[in-house]
C-alpha positions in Angstrom: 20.3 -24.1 2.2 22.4 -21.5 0.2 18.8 -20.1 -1.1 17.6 -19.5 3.2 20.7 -18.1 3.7 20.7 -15.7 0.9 17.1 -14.7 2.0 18.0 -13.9 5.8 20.6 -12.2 4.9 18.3 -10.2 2.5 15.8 -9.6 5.5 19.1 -9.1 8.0 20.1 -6.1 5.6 16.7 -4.1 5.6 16.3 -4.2 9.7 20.1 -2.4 9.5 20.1 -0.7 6.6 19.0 3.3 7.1 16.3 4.0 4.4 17.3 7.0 3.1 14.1 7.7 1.2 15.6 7.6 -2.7 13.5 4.0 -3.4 10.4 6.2 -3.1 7.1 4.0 -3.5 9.1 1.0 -5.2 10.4 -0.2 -2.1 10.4 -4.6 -2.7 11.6 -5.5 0.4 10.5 -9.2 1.4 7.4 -9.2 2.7 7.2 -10.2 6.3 4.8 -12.4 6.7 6.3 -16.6 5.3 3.0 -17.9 4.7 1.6 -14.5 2.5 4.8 -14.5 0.4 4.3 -18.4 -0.2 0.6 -17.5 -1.4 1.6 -14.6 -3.7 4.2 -16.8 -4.7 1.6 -19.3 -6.0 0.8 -17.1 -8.7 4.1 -15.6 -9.6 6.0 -18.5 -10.2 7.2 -17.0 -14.0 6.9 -14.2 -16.2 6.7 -15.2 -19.4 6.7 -12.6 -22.5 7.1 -12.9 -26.2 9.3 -10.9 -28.2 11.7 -7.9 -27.4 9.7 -4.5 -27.5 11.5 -2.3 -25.1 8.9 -1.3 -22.9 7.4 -5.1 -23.0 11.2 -5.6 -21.1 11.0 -3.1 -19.3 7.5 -4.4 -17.9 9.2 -8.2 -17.6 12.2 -6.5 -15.5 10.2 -4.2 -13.2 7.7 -7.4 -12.3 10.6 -9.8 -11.8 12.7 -7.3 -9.8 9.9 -7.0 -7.7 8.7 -9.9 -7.1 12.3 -10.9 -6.1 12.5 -8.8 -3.7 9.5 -9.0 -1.9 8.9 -13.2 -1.9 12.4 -13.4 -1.4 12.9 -15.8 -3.9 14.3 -16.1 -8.2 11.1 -15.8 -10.4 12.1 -16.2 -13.9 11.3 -14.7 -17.2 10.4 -17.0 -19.9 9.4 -17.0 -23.8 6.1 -18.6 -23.3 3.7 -19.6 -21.0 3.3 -23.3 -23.3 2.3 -25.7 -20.7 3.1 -23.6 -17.5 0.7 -22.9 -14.5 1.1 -20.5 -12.1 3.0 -17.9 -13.5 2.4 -14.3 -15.2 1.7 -13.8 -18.8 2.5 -10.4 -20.4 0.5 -9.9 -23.7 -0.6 -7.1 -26.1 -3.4 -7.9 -28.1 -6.6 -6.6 -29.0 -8.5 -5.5 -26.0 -12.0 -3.7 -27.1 -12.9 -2.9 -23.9 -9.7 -0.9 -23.3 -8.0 2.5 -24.8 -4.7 2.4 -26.1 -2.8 2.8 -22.5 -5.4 0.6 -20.1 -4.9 -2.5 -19.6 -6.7 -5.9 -17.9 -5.7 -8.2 -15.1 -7.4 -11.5 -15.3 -6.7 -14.8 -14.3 -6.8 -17.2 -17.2 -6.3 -21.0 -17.0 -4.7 -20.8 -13.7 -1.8 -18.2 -14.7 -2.4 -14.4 -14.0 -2.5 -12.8 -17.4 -1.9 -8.7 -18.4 -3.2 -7.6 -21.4 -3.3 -4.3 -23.2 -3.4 -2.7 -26.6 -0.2 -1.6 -26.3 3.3 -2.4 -24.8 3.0 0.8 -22.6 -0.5 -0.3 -21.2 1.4 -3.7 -20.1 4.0 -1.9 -18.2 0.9 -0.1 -16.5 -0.3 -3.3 -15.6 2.9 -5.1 -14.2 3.1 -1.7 -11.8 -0.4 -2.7 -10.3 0.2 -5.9 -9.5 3.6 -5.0 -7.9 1.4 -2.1 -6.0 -1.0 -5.4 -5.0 1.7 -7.1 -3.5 3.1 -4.6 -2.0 0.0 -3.2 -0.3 -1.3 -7.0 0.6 -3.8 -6.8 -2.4 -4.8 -9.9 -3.6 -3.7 -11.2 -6.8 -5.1 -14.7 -7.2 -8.5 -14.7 -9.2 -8.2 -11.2 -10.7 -10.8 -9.3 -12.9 -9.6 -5.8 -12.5 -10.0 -3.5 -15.9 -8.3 0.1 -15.8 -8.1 3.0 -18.2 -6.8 6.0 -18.1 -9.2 9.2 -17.8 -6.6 11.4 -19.2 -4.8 11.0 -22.1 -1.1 13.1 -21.3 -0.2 13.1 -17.8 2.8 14.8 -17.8 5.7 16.2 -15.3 6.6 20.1 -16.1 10.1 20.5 -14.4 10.5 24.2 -14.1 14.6 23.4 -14.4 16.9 26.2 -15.9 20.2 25.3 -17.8 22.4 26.6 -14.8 21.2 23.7 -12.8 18.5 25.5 -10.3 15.0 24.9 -10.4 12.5 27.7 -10.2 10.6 27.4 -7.1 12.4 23.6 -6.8 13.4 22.9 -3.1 14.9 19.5 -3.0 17.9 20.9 -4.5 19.2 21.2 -8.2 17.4 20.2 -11.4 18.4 16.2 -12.0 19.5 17.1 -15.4 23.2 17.7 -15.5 23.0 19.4 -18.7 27.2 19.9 -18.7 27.4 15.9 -18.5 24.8 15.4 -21.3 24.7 13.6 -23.6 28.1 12.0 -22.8 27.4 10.7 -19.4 24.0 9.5 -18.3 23.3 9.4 -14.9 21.5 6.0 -13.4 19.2 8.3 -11.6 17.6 9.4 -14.5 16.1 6.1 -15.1 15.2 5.9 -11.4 12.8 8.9 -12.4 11.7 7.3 -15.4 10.8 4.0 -13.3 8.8 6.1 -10.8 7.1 7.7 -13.3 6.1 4.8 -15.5 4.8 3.0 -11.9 2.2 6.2 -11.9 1.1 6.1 -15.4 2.9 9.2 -16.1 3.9 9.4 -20.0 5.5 12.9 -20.2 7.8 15.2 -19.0 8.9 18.6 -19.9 12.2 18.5 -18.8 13.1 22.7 -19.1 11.6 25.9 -17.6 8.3 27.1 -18.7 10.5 30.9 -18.7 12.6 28.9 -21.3 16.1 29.5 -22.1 16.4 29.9 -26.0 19.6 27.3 -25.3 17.2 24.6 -25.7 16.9 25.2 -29.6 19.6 24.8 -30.4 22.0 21.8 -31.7 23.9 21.5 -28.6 21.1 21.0 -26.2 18.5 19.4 -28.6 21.4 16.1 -28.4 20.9 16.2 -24.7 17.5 16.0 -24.7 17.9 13.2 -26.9 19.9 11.7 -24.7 17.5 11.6 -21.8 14.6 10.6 -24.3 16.8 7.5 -24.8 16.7 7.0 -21.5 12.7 7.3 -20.7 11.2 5.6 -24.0 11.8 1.7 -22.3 9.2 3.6 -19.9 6.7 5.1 -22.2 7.5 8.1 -21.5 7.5 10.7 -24.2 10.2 14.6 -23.7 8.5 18.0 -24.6 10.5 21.2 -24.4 9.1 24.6 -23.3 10.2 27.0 -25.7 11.4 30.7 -25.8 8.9 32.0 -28.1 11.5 34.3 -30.0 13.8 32.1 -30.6 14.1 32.4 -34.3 15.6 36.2 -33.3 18.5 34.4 -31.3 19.1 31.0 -32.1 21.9 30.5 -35.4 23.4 27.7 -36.7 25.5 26.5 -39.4 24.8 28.8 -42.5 21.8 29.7 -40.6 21.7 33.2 -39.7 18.9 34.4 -36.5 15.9 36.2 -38.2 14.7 39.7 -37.4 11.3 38.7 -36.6 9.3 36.2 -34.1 6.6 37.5 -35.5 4.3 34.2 -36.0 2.3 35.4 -38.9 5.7 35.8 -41.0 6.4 33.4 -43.2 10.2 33.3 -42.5 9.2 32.6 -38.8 7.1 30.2 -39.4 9.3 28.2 -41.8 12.3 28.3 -39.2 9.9 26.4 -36.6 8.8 23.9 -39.3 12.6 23.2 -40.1 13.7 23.5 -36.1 10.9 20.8 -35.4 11.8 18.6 -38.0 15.5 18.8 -36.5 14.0 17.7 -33.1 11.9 14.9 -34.9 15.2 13.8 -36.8 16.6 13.1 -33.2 14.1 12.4 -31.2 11.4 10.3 -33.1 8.9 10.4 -30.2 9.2 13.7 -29.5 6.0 14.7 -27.6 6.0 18.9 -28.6 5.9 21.7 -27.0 5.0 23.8 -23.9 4.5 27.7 -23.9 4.6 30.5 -21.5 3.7 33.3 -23.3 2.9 36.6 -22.8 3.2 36.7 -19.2 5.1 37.9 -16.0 7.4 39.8 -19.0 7.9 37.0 -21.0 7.9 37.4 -24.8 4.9 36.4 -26.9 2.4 36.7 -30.1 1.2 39.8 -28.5 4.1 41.7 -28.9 3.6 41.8 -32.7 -0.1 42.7 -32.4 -1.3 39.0 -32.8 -3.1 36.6 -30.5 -2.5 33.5 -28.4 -4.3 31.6 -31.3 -2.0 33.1 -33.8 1.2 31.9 -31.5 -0.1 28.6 -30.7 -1.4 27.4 -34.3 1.6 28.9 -35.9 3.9 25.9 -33.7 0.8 23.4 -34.5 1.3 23.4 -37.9 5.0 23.5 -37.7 4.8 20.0 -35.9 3.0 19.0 -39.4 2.3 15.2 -39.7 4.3 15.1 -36.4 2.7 12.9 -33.7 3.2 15.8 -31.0 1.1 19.1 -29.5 1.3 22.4 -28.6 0.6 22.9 -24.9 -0.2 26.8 -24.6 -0.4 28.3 -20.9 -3.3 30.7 -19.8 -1.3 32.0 -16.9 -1.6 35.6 -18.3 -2.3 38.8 -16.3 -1.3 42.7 -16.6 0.2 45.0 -14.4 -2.9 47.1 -14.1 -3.7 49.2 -11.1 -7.2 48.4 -10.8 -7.9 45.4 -11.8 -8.9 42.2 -10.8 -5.8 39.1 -12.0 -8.7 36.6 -11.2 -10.3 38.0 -14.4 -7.0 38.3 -16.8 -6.6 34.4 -17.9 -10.8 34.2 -18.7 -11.1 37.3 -20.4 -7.6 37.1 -22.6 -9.2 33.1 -23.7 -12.3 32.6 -23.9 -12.5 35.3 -26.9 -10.4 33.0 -28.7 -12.6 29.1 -27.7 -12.5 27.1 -31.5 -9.7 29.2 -33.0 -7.0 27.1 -31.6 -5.7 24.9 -34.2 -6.7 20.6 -32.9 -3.4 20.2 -31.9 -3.1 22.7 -29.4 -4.4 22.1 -26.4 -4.6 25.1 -23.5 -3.3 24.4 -20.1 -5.0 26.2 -17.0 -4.0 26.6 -13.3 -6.5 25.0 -11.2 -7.1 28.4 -9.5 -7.3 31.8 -10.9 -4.5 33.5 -9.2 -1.5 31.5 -8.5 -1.2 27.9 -6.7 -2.7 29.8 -3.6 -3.4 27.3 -0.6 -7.1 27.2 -1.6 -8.5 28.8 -4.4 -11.5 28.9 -6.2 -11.3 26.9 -9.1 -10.3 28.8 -12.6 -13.6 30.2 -14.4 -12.0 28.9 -17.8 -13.0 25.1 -16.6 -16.3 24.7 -19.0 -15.9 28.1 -20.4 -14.2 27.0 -23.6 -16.2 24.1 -24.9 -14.7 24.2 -28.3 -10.9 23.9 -27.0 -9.1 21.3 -25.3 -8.6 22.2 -21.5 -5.7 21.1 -19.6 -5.5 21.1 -15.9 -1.9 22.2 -14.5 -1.5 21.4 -10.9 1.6 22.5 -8.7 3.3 19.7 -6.7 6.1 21.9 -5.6 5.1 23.8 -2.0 5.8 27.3 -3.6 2.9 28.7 -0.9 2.5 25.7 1.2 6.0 25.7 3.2 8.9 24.6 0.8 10.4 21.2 2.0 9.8 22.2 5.8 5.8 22.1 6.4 4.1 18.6 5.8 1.4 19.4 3.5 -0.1 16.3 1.6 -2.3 17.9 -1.7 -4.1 15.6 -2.7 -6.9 16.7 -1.1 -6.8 20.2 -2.8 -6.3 18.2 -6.1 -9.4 16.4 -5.4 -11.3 19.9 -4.3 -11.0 21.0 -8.1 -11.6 18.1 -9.7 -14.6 17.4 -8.1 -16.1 20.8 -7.4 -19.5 21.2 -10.1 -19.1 23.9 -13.0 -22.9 23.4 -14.2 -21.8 24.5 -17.2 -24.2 21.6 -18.7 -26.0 20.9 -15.4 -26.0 19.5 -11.8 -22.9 16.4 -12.3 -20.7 19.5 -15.0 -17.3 18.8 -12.7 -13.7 20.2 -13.2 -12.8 16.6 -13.7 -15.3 16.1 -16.7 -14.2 19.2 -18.4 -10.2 17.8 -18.3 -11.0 14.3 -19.2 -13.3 15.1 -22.0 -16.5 13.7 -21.0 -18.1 16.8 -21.0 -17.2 18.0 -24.1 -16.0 15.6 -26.1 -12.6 16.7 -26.5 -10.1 14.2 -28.0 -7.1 15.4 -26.8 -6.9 15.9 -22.7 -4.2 16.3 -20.0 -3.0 17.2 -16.7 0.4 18.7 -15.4 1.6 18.2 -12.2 5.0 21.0 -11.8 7.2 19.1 -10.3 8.8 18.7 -6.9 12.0 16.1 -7.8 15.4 17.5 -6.9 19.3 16.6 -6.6 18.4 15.6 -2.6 18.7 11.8 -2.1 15.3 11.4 -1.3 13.8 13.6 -4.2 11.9 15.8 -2.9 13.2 17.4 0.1 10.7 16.2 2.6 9.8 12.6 2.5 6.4 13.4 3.0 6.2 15.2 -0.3 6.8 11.8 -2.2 3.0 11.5 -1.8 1.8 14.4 -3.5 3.8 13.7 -6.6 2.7 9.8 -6.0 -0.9 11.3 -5.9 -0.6 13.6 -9.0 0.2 10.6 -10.9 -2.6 8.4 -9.6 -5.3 10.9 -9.9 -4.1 11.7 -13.4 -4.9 8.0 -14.1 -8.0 8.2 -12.3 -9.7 11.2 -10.7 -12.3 9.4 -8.8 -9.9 7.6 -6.7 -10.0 9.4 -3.1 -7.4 11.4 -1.1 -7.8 8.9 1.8 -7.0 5.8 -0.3 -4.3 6.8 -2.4 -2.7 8.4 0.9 -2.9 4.6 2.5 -1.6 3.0 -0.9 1.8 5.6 -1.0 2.4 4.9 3.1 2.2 0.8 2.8 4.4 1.2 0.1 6.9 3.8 0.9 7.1 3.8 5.0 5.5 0.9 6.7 2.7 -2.1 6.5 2.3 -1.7 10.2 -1.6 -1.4 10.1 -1.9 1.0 13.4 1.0 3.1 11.8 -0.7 3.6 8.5 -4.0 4.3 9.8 -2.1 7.0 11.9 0.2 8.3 9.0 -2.8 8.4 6.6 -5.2 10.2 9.2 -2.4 12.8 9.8 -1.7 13.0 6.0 -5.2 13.9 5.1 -5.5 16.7 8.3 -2.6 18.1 7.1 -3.3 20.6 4.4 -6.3 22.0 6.4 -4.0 22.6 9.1 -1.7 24.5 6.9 -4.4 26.4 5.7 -5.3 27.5 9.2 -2.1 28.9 10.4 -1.5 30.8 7.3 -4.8 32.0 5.1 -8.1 31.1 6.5 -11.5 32.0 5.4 -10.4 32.7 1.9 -7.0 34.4 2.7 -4.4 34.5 -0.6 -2.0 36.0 -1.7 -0.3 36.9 2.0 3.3 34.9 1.8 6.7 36.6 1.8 7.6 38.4 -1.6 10.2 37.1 -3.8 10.9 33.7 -2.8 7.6 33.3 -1.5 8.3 32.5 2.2 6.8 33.2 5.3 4.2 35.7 6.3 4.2 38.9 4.5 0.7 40.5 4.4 1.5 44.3 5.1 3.8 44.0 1.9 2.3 47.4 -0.2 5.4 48.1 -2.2 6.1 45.9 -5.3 7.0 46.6 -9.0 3.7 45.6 -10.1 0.4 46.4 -8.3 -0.4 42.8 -8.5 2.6 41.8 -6.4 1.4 43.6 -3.5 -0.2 42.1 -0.9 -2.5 44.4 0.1 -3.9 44.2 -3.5 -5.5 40.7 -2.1 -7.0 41.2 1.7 -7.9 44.8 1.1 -7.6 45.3 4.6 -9.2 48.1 6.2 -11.0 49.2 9.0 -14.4 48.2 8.2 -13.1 44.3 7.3 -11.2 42.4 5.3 -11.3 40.6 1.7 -11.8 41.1 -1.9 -15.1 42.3 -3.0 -15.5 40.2 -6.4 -19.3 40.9 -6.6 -21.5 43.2 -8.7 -20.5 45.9 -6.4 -17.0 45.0 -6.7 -14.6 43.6 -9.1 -17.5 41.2 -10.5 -15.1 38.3 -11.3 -17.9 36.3 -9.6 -20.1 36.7 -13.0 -17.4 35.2 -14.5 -18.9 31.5 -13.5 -22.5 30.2 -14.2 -25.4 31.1 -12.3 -25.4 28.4 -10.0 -22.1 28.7 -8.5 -23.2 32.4 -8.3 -25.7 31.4 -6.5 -23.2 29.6 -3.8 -20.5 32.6 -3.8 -22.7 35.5 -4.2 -23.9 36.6 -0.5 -21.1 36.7 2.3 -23.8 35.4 4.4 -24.3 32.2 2.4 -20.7 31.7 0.7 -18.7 28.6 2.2 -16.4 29.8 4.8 -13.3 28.4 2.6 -14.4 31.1 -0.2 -15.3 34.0 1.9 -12.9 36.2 2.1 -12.2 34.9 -1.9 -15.4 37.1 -2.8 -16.3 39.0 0.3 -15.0 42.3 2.1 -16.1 41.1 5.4 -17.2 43.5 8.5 -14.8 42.5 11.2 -17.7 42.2 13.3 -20.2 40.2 11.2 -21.3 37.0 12.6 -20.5 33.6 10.5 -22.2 30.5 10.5 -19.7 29.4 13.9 -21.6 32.0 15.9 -18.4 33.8 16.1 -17.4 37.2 14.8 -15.1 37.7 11.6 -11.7 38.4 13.9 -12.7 35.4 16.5 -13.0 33.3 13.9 -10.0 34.0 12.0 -7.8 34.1 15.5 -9.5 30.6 16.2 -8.2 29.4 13.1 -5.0 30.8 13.6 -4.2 29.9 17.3 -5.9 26.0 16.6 -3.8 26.1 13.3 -0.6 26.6 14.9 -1.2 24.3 17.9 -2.8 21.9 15.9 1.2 21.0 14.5 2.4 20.0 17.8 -0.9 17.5 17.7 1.3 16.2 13.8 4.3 15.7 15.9 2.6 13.9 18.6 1.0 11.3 16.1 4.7 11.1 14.2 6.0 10.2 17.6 3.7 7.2 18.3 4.3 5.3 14.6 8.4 5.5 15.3 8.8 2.1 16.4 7.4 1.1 12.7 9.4 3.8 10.9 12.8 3.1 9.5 15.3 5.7 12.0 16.8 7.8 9.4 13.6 8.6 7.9 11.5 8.9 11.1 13.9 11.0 12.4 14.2 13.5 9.4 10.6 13.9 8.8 10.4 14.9 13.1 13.2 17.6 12.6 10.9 19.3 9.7 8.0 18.8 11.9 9.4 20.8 14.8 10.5 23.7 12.0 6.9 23.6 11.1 5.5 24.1 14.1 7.8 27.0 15.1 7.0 29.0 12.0 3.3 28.1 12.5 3.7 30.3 15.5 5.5 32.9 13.2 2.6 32.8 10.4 -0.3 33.4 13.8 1.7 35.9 14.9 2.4 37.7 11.8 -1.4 37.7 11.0 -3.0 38.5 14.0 -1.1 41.6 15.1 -1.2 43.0 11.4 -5.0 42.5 11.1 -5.2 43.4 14.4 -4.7 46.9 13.9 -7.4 47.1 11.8 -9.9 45.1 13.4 -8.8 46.7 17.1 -10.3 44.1 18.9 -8.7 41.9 21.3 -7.8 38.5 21.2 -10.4 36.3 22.2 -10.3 34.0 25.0 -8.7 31.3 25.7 -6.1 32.9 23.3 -3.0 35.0 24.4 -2.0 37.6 22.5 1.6 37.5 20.9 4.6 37.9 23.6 6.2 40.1 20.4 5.8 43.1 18.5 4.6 43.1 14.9 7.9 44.8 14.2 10.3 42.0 15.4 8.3 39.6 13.5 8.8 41.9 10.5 12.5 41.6 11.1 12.4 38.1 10.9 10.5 37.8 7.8 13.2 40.1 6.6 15.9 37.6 7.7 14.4 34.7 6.0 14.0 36.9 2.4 17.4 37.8 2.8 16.7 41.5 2.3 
């Protein structure tokens, strides 16, 4: 009697209770339905697991917390399985058919069993059948084996020691650096849990423009502190670094040297003794992440010496050290004329088999910058002889902040899958990172974070799924945009099957719409300066050549677009003849790429039959209108939506679909004085000037 009480008053409290978004994806609210929690409840009737590895706890806890919640009912953890039926056994053993984090779900003499090769692979495991549950998965008679394709999948928080976060916009860093390592906050382990649910075993808790703070003493113990916290999780701390930090950084009877100079042996003994100093505290320290080089940031090449020579001189500092060296290839220079899609390519591939095999080189998926489409990078199959890392941006730095639904993994997938033929027809972006291709042993991806301060994480609720999908695509890149969208809204918003079909149709329209309203055809490059905001595209004044925005869209009256042909720029050689082939006449290139490789007549014809400037005011006016169709389809799934959250995710939605309007408007009367042509029908021309919508943009940038 006391047990049904307890259980409607469990179900009582989550019709009441505001969702206020912070439970992300591990929502284990009871499951609705009496007769399906009975079945699941067939199976889970114990967890039993031997011996007291951390993370084998940690897997116990996470199941049995759970399952709790969402049978509505105690499931205990035992020692053994001796004689039981009908319960979950957690195991590591040897598993040939598995690498060192997969693991297998199988049911064995009538008890659901979870084997792996390690305790980190079991934790894996317990996630997936909580994900089962939760998304009305079976779990009875499982045969389900699942590795992971890449071998770091890893966080970068871009978090500074003052508590901001560059291009963060669900408020401050989580780290309270002044409280560490004293006082650890409980929502640090809330991350790691969320993490660890993904597969995600890294994070780089610090900027990539490091602070040289993080070498020393003081804040090496606080990053201790938070490894404490995440290694129950399996999940391993890196540090970016400030590459001169042996010119700064003292400590006791430890003077700063004169030189970061990576070829000097005094440098390059102060990294061996700062890592083993790191090692000393933090056992499972994972290494190190480097911006270099780049956007005035300090590097190897300011002493005359490579990327190589910077990269393999922290490498072999880490010694016998189970850790790597992640080295960026987000490099460019401030020259006049030309072209920042070449910079990363020709900087790297000069230098493919130099870099020492415990460095591994971490490339933007694009060539530019996180633009809302971009080709992807040429370096993807260029550097056979080097580990390639893929470094993906979860943040919305150009796709609307925390105020414009945009749901990415669609763009992730667009990379991965897109064909390099670097060895042939089948040569994908995905087989380059994973290793497949060629045969590298040491692979990752990095997702830059969007986690805040804000209660839900990540500013707009919506934007829990693209760092859900990071994670699950990290795993597994040949799962598909429309499926892990459906998996992330059972589990984070509703079961309602109408509603999720709605919220996942809406999820996976929603970066093309985006797209629309701000750069179609191959647009980049056009957003506010400085905090990246907004519509910006007559912007011709900048410190660097490469900040300006007419760099980009080359805007004229003939056309618009960058000419990265033989007659142009010739950034297009940079890939193999096939994709050449596909990119190399305006006529034929893929209207998502035009304007990427093409400076376009404003009155050619394209492949709609329409004009250049009708089609890019089509995509602009059915952009913007196409938000109020988002809001109509949020509107119908309210009744299934908790209030609070329905009701936040509606305000953002009608912010969205007023500075759609501004980004049309923008566009169209700026381009429009160089294409002089009107409007096309049914469209009506802006009912402002270009000038007040300059003023605005100026009001937003604060300038």
């Amino acid at each position: 009697m006391i047990r049904k009480l307890l259980l409607g008053l469990l179900l009582a409290s989550h019709v009441v209770c505001a969702d206020d978004g912070y439970r992300l994806w591990l929502k284990y609210d009871p499951l609705p339905d009496a007769t399906q929690r009975a079945s699941y409840a067939r199976s889970a009737g114990f967890i039993a697991v031997t011996g007291n590895d951390p993370v084998l706890r940690t897997a116990a806890s996470e199941l049995q917390v759970g399952l709790q919640g969402l049978l509505g009912k105690p499931v205990p953890v035992v020692a053994s399985a001796a004689g039981k039926t009908g319960g979950i056994v957690l195991q590591v053993g040897s598993e040939p058919a598995l690498n060192r984090e997969g693991y297998r779900l199988a049911s064995r003499g009538n008890n659901l069993v979870v084997s792996a090769n390690s305790a980190s692979g079991v934790l894996y495991g317990a996630f997936a059948i909580l994900r089962q549950v939760q998304t009305g998965a079976p779990i009875a008679n499982l045969s389900v084996t699942s590795n992971p394709k890449v071998k770091l999948r890893m966080l970068n928080h871009w978090d500074n020691v003052n508590g901001t976060i560059e291009r963060g916009y669900a408020g401050s860093s989580l780290w309270k650096w002044y409280e560490l390592p004293e006082r650890i906050d409980p929502r640090y382990r809330d991350y790691a849990r969320a993490n660890a649910s993904l597969g995600i075993n890294g994070t780089v808790v610090n900027n990539v423009n490091a602070s040289p703070r993080f070498m020393t003493d003081e804040y090496i113990k606080k990053v201790a502190a938070l490894a404490d916290v995440f290694r129950p999780y399996g999940i391993r701390v890196y540090l970016s670094v400030y590459f001169p930090a042996s010119k700064v950084v003292n400590g006791p009877g430890k003077p700063a040297l004169k030189s970061a100079d990576p070829l000097d042996p005094a440098v390059r003994q102060w990294w061996a003794e700062k890592v083993n100093e790191i090692y000393a505290q933090i056992p499972d320290f994972g290494g190190f992440l480097v911006k270099a080089n780049s956007e005035g940031e300090p590097g190897p090449q300011d002493y005359g010496r490579t990327h190589a020579d910077g990269a393999n001189m922290l490498a072999e500092a880490l010694g016998t050290h189970d850790g790597v060296v992640i080295w960026r290839s987000f490099v460019y220079k401030p020259a006049e004329n030309a072209d920042r899609f070449r910079a990363a390519y020709e900087e790297f591939t000069p230098l493919d088999g130099k870099f020492h095999p415990k460095v591994v080189v971490q490339v933007k998926n694009g060539p530019i910058d996180f633009q809302v489409r971009e080709p992807f990078s040429p370096l993807f199959g260029a550097m056979p002889k080097t580990p390639l890392a893929m470094e993906f941006q979860l943040t919305q730095e150009y796709l609307g902040f925390a105020t414009h639904m945009v749901y990415e993994a669609p763009m992730f997938k667009e990379c991965l899958d897109t064909d390099t033929y670097v060895k042939g027809p089948g040569s994908t972006v995905a087989k380059v990172i994973d290793g497949s291709l060629h045969g590298y042993e040491q692979t990752a991806m990095a997702g830059v974070a969007n986690t805040g301060s804000d209660r839900n994480w990540t500013g707009h609720t919506m934007g829990q799924a693209n760092w859900y999908a990071f994670g699950r695509l990290a795993w597994d890149h040949t799962l598909t945009s429309e499926g892990i969208a459906r998996e992330w809204v059972q589990m984070s918003l509703t079961r309602q099957p109408k509603a999720v079909q709605t919220i996942t149709d809406l999820m996976m329209r929603s970066r093309e719409i985006y797209v629309n309203y701000t750069n179609p055809l191959g647009l980049h490059h056009i957003m506010g300066y400085g905090i990246h905001y907004g519509p910006e595209p007559w912007l011709d004044k900048a410190p660097r050549p490469d900040w300006r925005h007419t760099y980009y869209h080359r805007a004229d009256s003939i056309g618009v677009g960058f000419n990265r042909t033989a007659t142009g720029s010739n950034a297009l050689s940079l890939y193999t003849p096939p994709v050449q082939q596909q990119w190399g006449k305006a006529e034929t290139t893929p209207l998502p790429y035009l304007l990427w490789f093409h400076h376009v007549p404003w009155n050619q014809t394209l492949s709609t039959g329409r004009s250049l400037w009708d089609e890019l005011c089509v995509r602009y006016y059915t952009g913007a209108d196409s938000v109020r169709w988002m809001q109509q389809q949020w509107a119908q799934v309210k009744p299934a939506l908790d209030p609070e959250l329905f009701d936040d995710v509606a305000g953002r939605l009608a912010v969205q679909q007023k500075e759609a309007i501004w980004w049309r408007d923008a566009c169209v009367l700026y381009f429009g004085r160089f294409a002089r042509r009107p409007i096309p029908a049914p469209f009506k021309a802006p009912d402002r000037s270009l000038e007040e919508v300059k003023r605005l943009v100026d009001i937003y940038q604060l300038r």
